[in-house]
C-alpha positions, 0 to 999 in steps of 0.5 A: 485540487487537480491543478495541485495533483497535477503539478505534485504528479509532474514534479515527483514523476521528474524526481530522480526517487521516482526513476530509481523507484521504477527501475528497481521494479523493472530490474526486479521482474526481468531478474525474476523472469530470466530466473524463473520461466513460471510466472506463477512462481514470479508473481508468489516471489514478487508478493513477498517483495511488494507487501513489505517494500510498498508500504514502506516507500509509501510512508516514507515518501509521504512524509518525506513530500510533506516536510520538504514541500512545507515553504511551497505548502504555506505560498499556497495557503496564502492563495484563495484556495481551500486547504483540503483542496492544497494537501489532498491533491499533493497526497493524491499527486505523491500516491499516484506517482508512486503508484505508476511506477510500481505498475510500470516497473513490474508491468513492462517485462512480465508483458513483454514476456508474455503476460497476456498469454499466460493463465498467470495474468489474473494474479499479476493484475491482483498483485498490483492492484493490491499494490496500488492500495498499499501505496494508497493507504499508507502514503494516507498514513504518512500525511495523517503523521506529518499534520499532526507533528510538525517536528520532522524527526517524530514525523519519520520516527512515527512513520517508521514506527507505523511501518513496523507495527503493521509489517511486523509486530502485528503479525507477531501478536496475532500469532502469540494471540492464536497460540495463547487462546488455541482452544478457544474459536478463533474463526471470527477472531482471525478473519476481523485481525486480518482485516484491520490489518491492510498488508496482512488482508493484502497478502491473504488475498493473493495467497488465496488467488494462488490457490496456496492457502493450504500452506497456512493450515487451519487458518488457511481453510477459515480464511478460504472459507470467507474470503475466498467467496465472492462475498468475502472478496467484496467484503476484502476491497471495500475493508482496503477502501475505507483503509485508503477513504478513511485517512484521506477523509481525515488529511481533509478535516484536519488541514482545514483546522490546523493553524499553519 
């Protein structure tokens, strides 16, 4: 499975995708820098950028590795080597490249500018951090998609689909849901809609850290209420864990069984 990672790593890291993916980052934090000289002010800028735009390249590229590596796939399955072994590494090679590129784009003018000084770092490092889980769970996502359609036009469309149901629908009915049942108690209901959704926990906890959740009004308080706490924060990691463990446990289970 490492040797598969690597080699995965090392083709896309070489792929033109990957470098015009790193420096439109890079382009992106030393444009928001010369704009703005408060970081704190860069890193809310930034969140609404990378909620959206992670995910997306996250599916995408996900679906679009598994389908164009297909002939590479089946030489492979044809090799001694356990299937789980074959598709979990490309999933981990496809993730952690997009991953570096997302940490060394935004990553190398906020430090040259001076992160390291700054009170801001600890919003930068949780930015990116929830970054690299988005890109995690959603290229998981876009795996789980591609196993289980082998058409490559429902594989995009489905991936597509995903992308827009957490990005935007979702919050959609989550806000009609509030408004319909606003005289109910909607505390625990808030909290467990944001959690079974990754890009909405994600923008929650950055939010919170940036100490702007009064913004959001009485939702705001519920969620600074929980996850605000350390308990809450725990709670927050380990919910975009099992939202990056679970599909990768079932990109496993599945291309064992799947008849190439």
């Amino acid at each position: 499975m490492l040797k598969i990672l690597k080699y995965s790593f090392y083709d896309l890291i070489r792929s033109r995708w990957s470098y015009v993916y790193l420096l439109f980052y890079l382009l992106l934090g030393v444009v928001l820098l010369f704009l703005n000289s408060d970081l704190s002010k860069a890193v809310i800028t930034l969140m609404n950028v990378i909620i959206i735009l992670v995910p997306l390249i996250g599916t995408i590229f996900g679906v679009m590795y598994y389908y164009n590596s297909k002939e590479f796939t089946e030489l492979l399955l044809a090799q001694p080597i356990k299937r789980s072994s074959i598709f979990l590494g490309q999933y981990l090679g496809v993730a952690l490249s997009l991953s570096m590129s997302l940490i060394l784009g935004l990553g190398i003018p906020f430090v040259v500018y001076g992160l390291f000084e700054s009170d801001a770092i600890w919003d930068f490092s949780l930015l990116l951090i929830t970054g690299t889980f988005l890109t995690l769970i959603f290229t998981a996502l876009a795996f789980n998609i591609a196993l289980y359609n082998e058409n490559r036009i429902k594989g995009f469309s489905y991936a597509i689909l995903l992308w827009l149901f957490m990005a935007v629908v979702y919050d959609g009915l989550f806000l009609m849901s509030l408004i319909v049942f606003q005289s109910y108690p909607l505390d625990t209901f808030s909290v467990g809609a944001t959690v079974f959704n990754p890009i909405d926990l994600s923008r929650i906890l950055i939010l919170l850290k940036l100490d702007i959740s009064a913004l959001l009004g009485y939702t705001g308080a519920v969620f600074q209420k929980f996850f605000g706490t350390g308990t809450g924060i725990l709670l927050s990691v380990l919910a975009l864990s099992l939202w990056f463990l679970l599909p990768a446990y079932n990109i496993m289970r599945k291309s064992s069984k799947k008849d190439f």
